[in-house]
C-alpha positions as CSV (number, residue, x, y, z in Angstrom):
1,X,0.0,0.0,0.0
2,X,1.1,3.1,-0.9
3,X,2.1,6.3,1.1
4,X,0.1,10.0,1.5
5,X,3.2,12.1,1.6
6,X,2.6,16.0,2.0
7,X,5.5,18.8,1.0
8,X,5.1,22.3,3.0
9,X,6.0,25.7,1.1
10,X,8.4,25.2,-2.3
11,X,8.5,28.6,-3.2
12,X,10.7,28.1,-5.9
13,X,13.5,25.8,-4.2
14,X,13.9,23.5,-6.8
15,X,17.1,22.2,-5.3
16,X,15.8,21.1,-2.0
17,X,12.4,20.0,-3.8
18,X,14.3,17.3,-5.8
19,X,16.6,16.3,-2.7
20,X,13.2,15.6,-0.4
21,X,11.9,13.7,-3.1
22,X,15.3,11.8,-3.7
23,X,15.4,11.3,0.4
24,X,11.5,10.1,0.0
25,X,12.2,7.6,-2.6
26,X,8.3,7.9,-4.1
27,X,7.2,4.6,-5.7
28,X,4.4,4.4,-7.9
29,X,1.8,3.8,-5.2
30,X,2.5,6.7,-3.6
31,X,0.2,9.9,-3.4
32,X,2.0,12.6,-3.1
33,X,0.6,16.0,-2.1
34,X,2.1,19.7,-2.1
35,X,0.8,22.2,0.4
36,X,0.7,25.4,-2.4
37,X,3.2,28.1,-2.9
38,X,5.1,26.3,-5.1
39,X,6.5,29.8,-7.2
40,X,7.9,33.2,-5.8
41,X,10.7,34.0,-3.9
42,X,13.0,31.3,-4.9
43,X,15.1,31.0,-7.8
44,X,13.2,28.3,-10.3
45,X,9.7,28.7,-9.7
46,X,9.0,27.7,-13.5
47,X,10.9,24.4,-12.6
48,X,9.2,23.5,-10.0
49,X,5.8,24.2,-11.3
50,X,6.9,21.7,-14.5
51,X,8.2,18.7,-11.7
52,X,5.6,18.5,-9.4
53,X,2.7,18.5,-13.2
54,X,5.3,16.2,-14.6
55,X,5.3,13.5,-12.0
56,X,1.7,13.8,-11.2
57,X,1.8,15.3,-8.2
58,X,-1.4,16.9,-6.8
59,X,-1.3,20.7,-5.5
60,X,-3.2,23.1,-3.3
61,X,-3.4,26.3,-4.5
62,X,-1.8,28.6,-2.3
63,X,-1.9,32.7,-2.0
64,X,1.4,32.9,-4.3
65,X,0.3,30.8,-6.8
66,X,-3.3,32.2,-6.9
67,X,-1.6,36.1,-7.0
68,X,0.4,34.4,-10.5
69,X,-3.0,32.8,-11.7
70,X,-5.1,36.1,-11.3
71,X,-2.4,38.6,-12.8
72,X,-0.3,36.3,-15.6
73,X,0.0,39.6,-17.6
74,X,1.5,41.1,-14.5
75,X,5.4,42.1,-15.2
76,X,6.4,40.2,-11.9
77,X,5.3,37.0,-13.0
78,X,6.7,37.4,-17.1
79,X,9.8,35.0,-17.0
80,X,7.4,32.5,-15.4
81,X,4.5,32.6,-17.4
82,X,6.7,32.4,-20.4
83,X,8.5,29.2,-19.3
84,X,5.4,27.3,-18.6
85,X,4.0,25.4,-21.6
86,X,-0.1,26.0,-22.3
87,X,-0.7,22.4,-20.9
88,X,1.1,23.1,-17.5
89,X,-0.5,26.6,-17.0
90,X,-3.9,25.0,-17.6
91,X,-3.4,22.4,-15.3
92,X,-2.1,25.2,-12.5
93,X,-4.9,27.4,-13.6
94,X,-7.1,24.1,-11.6
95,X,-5.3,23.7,-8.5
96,X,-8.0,23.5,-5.7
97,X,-8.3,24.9,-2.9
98,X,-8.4,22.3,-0.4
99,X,-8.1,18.2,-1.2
100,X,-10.0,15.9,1.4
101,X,-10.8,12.4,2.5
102,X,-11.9,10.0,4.9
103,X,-8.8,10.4,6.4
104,X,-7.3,14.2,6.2
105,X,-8.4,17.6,5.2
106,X,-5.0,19.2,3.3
107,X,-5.7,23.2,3.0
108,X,-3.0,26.0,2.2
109,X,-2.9,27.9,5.2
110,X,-5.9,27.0,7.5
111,X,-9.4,27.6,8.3
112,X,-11.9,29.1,10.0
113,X,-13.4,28.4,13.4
114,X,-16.8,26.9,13.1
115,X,-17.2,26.3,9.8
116,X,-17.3,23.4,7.7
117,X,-15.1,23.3,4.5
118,X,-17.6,24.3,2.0
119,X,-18.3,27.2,3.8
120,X,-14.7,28.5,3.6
121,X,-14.0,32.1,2.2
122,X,-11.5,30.7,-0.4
123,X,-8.8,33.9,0.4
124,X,-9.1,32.7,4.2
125,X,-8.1,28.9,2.9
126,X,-5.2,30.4,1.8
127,X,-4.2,33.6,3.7
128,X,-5.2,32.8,7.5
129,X,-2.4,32.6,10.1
130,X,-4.2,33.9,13.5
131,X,-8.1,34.4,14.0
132,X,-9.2,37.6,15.6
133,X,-13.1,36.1,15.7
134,X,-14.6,38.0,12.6
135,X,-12.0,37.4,9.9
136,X,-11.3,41.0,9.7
137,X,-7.1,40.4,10.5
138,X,-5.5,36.9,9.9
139,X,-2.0,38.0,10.7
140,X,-2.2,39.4,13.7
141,X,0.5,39.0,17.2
142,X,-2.1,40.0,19.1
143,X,-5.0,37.3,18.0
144,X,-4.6,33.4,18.8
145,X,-3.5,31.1,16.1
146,X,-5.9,29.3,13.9
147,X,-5.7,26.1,14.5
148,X,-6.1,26.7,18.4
149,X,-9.6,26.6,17.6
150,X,-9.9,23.6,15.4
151,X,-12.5,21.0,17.0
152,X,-12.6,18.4,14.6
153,X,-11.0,15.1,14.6
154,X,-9.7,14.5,11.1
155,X,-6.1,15.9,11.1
156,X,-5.6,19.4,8.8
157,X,-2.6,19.9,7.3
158,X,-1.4,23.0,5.7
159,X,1.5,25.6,5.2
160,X,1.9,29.2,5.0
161,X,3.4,30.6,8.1
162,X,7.0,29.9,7.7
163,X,7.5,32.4,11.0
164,X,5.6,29.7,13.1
165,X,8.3,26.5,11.4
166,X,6.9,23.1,11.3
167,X,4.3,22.8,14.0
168,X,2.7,19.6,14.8
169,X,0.2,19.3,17.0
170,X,-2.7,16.8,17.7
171,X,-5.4,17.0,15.0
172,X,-2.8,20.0,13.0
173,X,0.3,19.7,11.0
174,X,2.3,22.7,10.1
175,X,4.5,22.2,7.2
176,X,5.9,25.5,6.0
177,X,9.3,25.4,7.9
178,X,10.6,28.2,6.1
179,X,13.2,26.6,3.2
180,X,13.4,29.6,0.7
181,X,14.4,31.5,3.8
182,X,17.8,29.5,4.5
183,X,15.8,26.7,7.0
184,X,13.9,23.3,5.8
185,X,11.7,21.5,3.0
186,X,9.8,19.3,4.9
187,X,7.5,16.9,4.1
188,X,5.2,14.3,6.5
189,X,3.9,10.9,5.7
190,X,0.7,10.2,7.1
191,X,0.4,6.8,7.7
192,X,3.4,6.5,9.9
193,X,3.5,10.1,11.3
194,X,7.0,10.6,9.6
195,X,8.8,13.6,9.4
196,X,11.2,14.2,6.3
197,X,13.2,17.4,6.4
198,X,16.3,18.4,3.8
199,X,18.3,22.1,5.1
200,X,17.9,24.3,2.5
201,X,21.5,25.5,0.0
202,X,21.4,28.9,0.9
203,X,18.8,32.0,1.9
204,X,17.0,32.5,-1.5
205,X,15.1,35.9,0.3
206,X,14.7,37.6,3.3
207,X,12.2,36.8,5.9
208,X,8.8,38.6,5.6
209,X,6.1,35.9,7.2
């Protein structure tokens, strides 16, 4: 049987990306799942984009990518619109925003208290760090994190707040551990509760959340 193995914030590491899959050894039955943010900040967004359609991989879509996918025409994002073929920026142009089954609920950065997943605002899937009761801030010191609120049963696991590192806690799993920054890639297996992490070359870009 194979494994669910989940990858936290690329961000353009393409380097560290193909050393955590080389460390994971993937085999055919395996399903493997990226948390979002796969472009930005790092040096070969384009690349990593064109690995993770090439092998199959699934993808949440995460705030970076869905800036990309709202503004292609945007100057920023030129060299990396340019380098993806048609075929790969259809398939980006689909990444949900949350993938779910009997076992896990996998969202970009986290949800909101008392709601179920279809009643999710889509930019709070992928933007919330803190919850402040309304919605109104999601980034916030002086509001409690998200996940201290989560009831439910079924573990979430997401990304996004590379200034809170890899953060696992009973029913959460934190998987951004800040790689394009100079720290990890990581990447969890959830049958066995394995935790994979590969340092990254360098700091591709200074710290900003």
């Amino acid at each position: 049987m194979g494994r669910t193995i989940f990858i936290g914030d690329i961000h353009g590491c393409l380097d560290e990306f193909l050393a955590i899959l080389d460390r994971l050894a993937i085999t055919a039955g395996d399903r493997v799942i990226c948390i979002g943010d796969l472009i930005n900040k790092g040096p070969k967004s384009a690349a990593v984009v064109r690995v993770v359609y090439k092998r199959g991989f699934e993808c949440l879509r995460g705030n970076h990518d869905h800036s990309y996918l709202k503004h292609p025409e945007n100057r920023r994002y030129a060299e990396l619109h340019d380098a993806l073929p048609g075929k790969v920026r259809k398939w980006y142009g689909k990444l949900p925003l949350y993938i779910e089954d009997q076992h896990f609920l996998a969202v970009h950065a986290g949800l909101a208290p008392g709601l179920g997943i279809a009643g999710q605002d889509p930019h709070i899937l992928m933007s919330i760090r803190t919850w402040d009761g309304k919605g109104d801030r999601l980034n916030s010191a002086d509001d409690p994190p998200w996940y201290s609120f989560y009831k439910g049963q079924k573990p979430v696991i997401y990304g996004h707040w590379a200034a809170a590192g890899l953060t696992v806690r009973r029913h959460t799993i934190g998987l951004d551990s800040g790689c394009v920054y100079g720290n990890q890639l990581t990447a969890y297996v959830l049958e066995t509760g394995e935790i994979i992490q590969v340092q990254a070359k360098k700091v591709y870009a200074a710290v900003s959340g």
